[in-house]
Backbone as CSV, one residue per row, in Angstrom:
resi,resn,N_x,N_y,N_z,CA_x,CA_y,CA_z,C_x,C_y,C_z
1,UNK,-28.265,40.507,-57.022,-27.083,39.714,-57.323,-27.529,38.425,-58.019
2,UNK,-26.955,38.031,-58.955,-27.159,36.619,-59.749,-26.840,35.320,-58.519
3,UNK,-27.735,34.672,-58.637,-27.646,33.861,-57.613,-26.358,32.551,-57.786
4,UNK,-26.085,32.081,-58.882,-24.993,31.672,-58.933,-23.295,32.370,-58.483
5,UNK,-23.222,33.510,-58.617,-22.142,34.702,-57.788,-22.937,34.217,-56.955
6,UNK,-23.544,34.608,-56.046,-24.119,34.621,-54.953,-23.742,33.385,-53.530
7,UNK,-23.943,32.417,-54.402,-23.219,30.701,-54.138,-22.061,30.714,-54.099
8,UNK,-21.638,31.358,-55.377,-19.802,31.188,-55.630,-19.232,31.631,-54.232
9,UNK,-19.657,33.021,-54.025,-19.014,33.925,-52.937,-19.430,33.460,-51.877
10,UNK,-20.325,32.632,-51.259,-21.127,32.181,-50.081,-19.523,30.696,-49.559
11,UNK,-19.472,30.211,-50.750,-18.670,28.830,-51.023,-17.249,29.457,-50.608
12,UNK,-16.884,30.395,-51.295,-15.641,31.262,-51.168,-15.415,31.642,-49.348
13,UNK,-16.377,31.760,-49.118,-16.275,33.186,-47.921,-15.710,31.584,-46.695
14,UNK,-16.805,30.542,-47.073,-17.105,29.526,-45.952,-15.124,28.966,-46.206
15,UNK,-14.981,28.191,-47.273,-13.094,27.448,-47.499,-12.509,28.369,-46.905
16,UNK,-12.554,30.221,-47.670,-11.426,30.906,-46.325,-11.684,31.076,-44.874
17,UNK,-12.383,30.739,-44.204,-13.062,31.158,-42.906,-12.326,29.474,-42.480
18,UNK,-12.790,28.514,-43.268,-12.225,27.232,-42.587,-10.892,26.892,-42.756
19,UNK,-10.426,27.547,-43.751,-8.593,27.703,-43.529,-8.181,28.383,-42.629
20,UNK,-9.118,29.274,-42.249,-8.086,30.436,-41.160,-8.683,29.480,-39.809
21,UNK,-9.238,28.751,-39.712,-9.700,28.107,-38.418,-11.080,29.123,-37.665
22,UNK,-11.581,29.956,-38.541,-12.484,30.732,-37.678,-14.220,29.872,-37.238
23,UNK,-14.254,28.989,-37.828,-15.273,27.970,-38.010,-14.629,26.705,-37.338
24,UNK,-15.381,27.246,-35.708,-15.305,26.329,-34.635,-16.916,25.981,-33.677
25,UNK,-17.578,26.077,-34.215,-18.928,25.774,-33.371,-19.536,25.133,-34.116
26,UNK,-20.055,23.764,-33.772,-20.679,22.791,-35.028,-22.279,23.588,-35.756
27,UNK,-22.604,24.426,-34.575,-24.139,24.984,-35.390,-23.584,26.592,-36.309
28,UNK,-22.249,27.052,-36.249,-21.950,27.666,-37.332,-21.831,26.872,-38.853
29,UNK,-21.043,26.078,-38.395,-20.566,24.895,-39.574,-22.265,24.425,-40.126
30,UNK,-23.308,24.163,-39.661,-24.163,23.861,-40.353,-24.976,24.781,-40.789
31,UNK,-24.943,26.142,-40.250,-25.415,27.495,-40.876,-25.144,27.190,-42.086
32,UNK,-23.482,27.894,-41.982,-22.690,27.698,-43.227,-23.170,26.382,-44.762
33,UNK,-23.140,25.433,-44.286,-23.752,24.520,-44.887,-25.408,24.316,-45.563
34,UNK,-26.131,24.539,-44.257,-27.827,25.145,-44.842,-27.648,26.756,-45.692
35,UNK,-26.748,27.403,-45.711,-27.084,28.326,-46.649,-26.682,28.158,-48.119
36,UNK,-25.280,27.142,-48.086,-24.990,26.752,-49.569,-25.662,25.526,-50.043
37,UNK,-26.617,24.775,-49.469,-27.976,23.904,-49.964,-29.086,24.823,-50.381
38,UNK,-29.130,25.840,-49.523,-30.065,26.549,-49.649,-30.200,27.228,-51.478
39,UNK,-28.893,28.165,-51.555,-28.731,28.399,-52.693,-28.887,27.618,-53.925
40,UNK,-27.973,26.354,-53.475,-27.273,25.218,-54.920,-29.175,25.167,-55.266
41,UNK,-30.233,24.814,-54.308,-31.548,24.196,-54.673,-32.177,25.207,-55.199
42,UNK,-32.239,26.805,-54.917,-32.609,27.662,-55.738,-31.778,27.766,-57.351
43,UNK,-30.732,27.832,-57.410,-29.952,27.760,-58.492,-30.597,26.958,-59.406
44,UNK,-30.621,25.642,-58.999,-31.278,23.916,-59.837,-32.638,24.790,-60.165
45,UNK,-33.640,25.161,-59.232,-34.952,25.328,-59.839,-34.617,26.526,-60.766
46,UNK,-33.972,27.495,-60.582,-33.965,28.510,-61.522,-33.382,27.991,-63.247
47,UNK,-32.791,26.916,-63.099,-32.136,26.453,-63.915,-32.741,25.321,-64.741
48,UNK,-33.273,24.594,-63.726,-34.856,23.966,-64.457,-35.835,24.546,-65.010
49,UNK,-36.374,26.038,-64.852,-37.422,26.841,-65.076,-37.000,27.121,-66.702
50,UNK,-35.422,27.953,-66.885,-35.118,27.921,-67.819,-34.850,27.482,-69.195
51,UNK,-34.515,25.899,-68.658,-34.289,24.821,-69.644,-36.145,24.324,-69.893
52,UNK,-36.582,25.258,-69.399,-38.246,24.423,-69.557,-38.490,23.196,-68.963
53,UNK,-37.580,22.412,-68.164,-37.836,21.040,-67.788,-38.164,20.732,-65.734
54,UNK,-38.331,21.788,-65.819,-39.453,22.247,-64.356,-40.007,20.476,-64.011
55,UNK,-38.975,20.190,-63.001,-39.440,19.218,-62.648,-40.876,18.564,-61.423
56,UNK,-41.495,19.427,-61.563,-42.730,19.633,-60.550,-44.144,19.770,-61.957
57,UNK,-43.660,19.942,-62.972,-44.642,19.670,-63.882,-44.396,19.900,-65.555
């Protein structure tokens, strides 16, 4: 899967889950949260690699 879909739908899944109220335990809520950091920072490096401007060198 393209990792940007990947985010989109991660982002998607978490707003409907917190509209329906199913996201009630604060260490779900930060799951939820460490997995869409998780992504957005893979995304940036994949996206840095591309543009050639790889910020690590």
């Amino acid at each position: 899967m393209i990792l940007s879909t990947e985010l989109h739908e991660v982002i998607l899944d978490f707003i409907q889950d917190w509209e329906k109220g199913t996201i009630k335990e604060t260490e779900e809520l930060q799951h939820r949260f460490d997995e869409m950091s998780r992504l957005s920072r893979q995304l940036n490096e994949q996206t840095f690699v591309i543009l050639g401007e790889c910020p690590n060198g």
